[in-house]
N, C-alpha and C positions, 0 to 999 in steps of 0.2 A: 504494500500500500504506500502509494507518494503521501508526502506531507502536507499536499493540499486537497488531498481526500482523506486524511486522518483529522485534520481540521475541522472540515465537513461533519464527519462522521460523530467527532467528540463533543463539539458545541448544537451541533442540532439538539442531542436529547438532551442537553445542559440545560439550554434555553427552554424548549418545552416541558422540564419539569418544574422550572423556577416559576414559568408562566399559572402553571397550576395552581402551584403553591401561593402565589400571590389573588390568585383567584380565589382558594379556597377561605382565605384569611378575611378577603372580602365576606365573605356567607357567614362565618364564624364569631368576629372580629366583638357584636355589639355586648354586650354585657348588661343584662336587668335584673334589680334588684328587687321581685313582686315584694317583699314587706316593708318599703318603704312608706311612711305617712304622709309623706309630700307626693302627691299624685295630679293627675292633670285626665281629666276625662276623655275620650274618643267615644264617640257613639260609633255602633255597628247595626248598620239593617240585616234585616231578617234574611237579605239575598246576599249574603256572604259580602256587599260591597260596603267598605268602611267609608264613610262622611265624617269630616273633622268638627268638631266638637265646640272649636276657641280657635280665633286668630292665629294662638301660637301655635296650633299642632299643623305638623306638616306631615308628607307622606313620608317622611321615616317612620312615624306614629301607626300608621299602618302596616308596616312591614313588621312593625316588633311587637303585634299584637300577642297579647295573652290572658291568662285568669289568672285570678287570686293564689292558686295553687299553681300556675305554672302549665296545667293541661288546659287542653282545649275542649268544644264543649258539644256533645252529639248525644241526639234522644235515640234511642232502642236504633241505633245506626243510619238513623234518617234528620241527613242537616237540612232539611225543611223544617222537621220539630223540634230543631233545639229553639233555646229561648234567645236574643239576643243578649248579650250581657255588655256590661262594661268595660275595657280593658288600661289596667292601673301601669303608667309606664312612669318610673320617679324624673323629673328635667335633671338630675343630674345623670343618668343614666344616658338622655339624651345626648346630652354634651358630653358625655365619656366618645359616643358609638360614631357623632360626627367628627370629635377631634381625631380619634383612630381612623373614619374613613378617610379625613382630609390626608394624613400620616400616609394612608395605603396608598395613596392617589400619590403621592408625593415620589413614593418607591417604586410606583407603576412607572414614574415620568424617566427617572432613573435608569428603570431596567431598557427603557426602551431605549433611551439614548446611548448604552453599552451595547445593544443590540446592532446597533446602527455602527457603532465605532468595528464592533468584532466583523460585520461583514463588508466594512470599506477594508478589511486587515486581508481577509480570505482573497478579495478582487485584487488586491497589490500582491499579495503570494502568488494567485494562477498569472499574472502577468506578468513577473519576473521573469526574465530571461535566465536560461539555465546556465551556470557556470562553464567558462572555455578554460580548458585548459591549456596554458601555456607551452610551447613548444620544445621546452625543455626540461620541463616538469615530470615528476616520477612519475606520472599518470601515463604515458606516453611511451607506452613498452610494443608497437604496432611496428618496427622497423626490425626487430629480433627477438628469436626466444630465446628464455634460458637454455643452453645445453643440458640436457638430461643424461642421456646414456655417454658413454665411453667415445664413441667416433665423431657426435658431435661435438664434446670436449673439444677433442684432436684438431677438428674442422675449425670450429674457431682460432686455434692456435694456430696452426697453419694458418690461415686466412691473416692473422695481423704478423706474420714474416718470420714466424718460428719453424725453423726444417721440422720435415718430419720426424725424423729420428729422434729428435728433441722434444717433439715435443710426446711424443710414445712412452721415451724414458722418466719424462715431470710425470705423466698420469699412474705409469706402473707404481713409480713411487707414494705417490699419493694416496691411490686405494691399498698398495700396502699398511702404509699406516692406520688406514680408515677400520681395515680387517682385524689389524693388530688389538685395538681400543674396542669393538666387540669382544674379542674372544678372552682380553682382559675380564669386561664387562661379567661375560655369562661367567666365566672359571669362579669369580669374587661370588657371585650370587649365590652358584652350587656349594661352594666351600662354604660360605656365611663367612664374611670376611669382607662384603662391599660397604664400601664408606666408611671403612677403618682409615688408621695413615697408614698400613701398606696398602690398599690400594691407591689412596692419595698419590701415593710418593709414585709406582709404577708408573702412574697415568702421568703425572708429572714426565716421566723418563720418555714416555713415548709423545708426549707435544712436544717435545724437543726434537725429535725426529720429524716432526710435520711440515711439511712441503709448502713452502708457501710461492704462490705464481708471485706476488710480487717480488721476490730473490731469488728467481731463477730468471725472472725478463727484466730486459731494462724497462724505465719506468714511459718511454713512449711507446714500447709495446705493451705492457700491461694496461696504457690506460686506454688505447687502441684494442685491445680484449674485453675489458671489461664494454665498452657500448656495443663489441658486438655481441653478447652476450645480455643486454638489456641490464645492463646495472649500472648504478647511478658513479659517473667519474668526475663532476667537479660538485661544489659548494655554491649556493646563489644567499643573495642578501632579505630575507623576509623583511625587518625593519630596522629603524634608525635607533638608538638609545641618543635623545637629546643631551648636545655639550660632548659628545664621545669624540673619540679620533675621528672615527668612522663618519660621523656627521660634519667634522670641520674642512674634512678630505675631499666631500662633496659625493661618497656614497650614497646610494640612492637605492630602494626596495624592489628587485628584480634585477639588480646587479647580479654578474656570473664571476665570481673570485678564478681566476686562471693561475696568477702565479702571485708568491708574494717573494718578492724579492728576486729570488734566480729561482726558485724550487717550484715546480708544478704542484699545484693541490690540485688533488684526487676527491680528498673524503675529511670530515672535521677534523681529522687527528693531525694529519699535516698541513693544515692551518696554526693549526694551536701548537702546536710544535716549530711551526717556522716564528709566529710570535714573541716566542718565550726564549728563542734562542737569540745569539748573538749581544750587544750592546744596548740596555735597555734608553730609547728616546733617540735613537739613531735612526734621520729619515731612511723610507724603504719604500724604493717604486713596489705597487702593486698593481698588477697587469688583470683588468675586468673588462668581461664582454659586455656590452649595453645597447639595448635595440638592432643589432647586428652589425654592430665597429666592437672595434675594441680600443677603448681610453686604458691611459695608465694616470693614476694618484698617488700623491706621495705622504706617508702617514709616519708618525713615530713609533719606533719597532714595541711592542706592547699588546696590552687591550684595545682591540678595537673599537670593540662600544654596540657588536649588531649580533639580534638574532638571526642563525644559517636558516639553511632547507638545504636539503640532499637536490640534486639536478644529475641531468642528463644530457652531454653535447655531444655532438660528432666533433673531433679530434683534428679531423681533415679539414671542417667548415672554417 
C-alpha cells in the first residue's frame, strides 16, 4: 500500500467515527433535573404536538419533555388515552443543555475545519512528484550486477585489466579462506568450544590470511572493479555543518569528494584517514565533481565540517 492510500484508508474511518461521536453527544448532551422546584410550564395537546406555555419557552422545551418521574405517559398502550400532562423542565437545566449545545456547535466548527486542513494534506501528497534519483546515487545499481558465482568474479576482474591468471589465483585464495572460517565454525560448535578465546584467537589467525582485492590491485583498478560490480566507489556531500571548513571552502550538498589531497577516496575511511593525516591546518586541494566538471577547493587539513552518502561514479567519466 502507497502512502497516499494509507492516508486515505486511516483518516477516512478516523473522521467518521469522531463524526458520530460528536453526533451522539449532541442527543445525549442535555441534563434535567425533574425534582427541581423552580419549574416553568409547557403545555402539551392531546395530539402528541407541544404548544409553549410563556414567552420564554422555546422548542428546546419541547425536545426535553418529560414527567415528574422521568417516564412518559400511555393509557392501557393507547396514546390517544393518555391524559395530557404537564412537563417540569428546571431554567437552569435549560441553560446547562444550551451552553453545552453552543460548546458542541463550537467542536462541530473545529472538527470540520481539521477536516478541510487533513484533505488539502492528502491533495499535496497525490501531487507530489515522486523522488528522482540522482545519477550517482546508490539507488542506481541498472548499469551492473553484483558478481555472484566464481566466473563472474573473474569476469569482472579481467574486465578492469587484471590477467587472467591473476586474477584465478586472488579468487582461489579467497574462497580458501572463506572455506577455512566455516569449517572452523562447525568443528567449534560440535566440540562446544564456539565463542571461547580459542576460537577467538583461531578466527583471528585466519582474517589475517584474508585476501583483500584492494592489496592485490592497484587502487585505479580496484576502484574500476568495484563500479563494475555495482558498488558504491566514491563519497558525495549530503550537507553543510554551518562555520565548518567545508562550508568556508564553498562545499556545497551533492558534491562528489574525488581526491583529497593526492589520495583517491573510494569509501568514508579514506576520507577520514586522509584528514587526520599529515600537518594539522595545512591547506589541501580537494578535487570534487559538481554538476559534471570537476572544481578543486582548498581546505585546512582537518575536520571538514559535512555529512557523506556513499555514491557511485564511473571512473572513466
Amino acid at each position: 500500500m502507497t502512502k497516499r492510500h494509507w492516508l486515505r484508508a486511516t483518516l477516512a474511518p478516523a473522521l467518521t467515527f469522531s463524526i458520530g461521536v460528536a453526533t451522539g453527544a449532541l442527543v445525549v448532551s442535555g441534563e434535567v433535573d425533574p425534582t427541581d422546584t423552580e419549574t416553568v410550564p409547557v403545555a402539551v395537546e392531546g395530539s402528541g404536538t407541544p404548544t409553549p406555555a410563556s414567552d420564554s419557552t422555546t422548542a428546546v422545551d419541547s425536545a426535553l419533555k418529560v414527567t415528574a418521574d422521568g417516564a412518559s405517559l400511555a393509557s392501557d398502550g393507547d396514546p390517544d388515552a393518555a391524559e395530557p400532562e404537564q412537563t417540569l423542565i428546571a431554567p437552569e437545566a435549560q441553560q446547562a443543555f444550551l451552553a453545552r449545545l453552543d460548546e458542541l456547535s463550537q467542536g462541530w466548527g473545529r472538527m470540520q475545519a481539521d477536516l478541510v486542513a487533513l484533505q488539502q494534506r492528502v491533495v499535496s501528497l497525490e501531487r507530489r512528484p515522486a523522488p528522482i534519483a540522482d545519477d550517482v546515487s546508490t539507488n542506481e545499481r541498472t548499469d551492473a550486477a553484483r558478481p555472484r558465482t566464481p566466473q563472474e568474479q573473474r569476469n569482472a576482474l579481467v574486465r578492469v585489466g587484471v590477467p587472467a591468471g591473476t586474477a584465478d589465483e586472488i579468487l582461489w585464495r579467497r574462497s580458501q579462506v572463506e572455506l577455512d572460517r566455516l569449517e572452523l565454525r562447525d568443528q567449534a560448535l560440535r566440540e562446544g568450544w564456539l565463542g571461547t578465546d580459542r576460537y577467538r584467537e583461531e578466527l583471528r589467525a585466519l582474517n589475517a590470511e584474508r585476501v583483500s582485492l584492494r592489496d592485490e590491485l592497484d587502487v585505479e583498478a580496484y576502484d574500476r572493479y568495484l563500479y563494475e560490480t555495482g558498488e558504491t566507489n566514491r563519497v558525495s556531500v549530503d550537507s553543510v555543518i554551518a562555520g565548518s571548513a567545508g562550508d568556508q571552502s564553498g562545499l556545497m550538498p551533492g558534491d562528489i569528494i574525488e581526491r583529497y589531497g593526492d589520495e583517491l577516496v573510494l569509501d568514508f575511511n579514506d576520507l577520514r584517514s586522509a584528514t587526520s593525516a599529515g600537518e594539522r591546518g595545512e591547506l589541501v586541494p580537494v578535487q570534487v565533481r559538481r554538476g559534471g566538471q570537476v572544481v578543486e577547493v582548498w581546505m585546512p587539513r582537518g575536520p571538514i565540517g559535512i555529512r557523506l552518502d556513499a555514491a557511485r561514479v564511473d571512473p572513466n567519466s
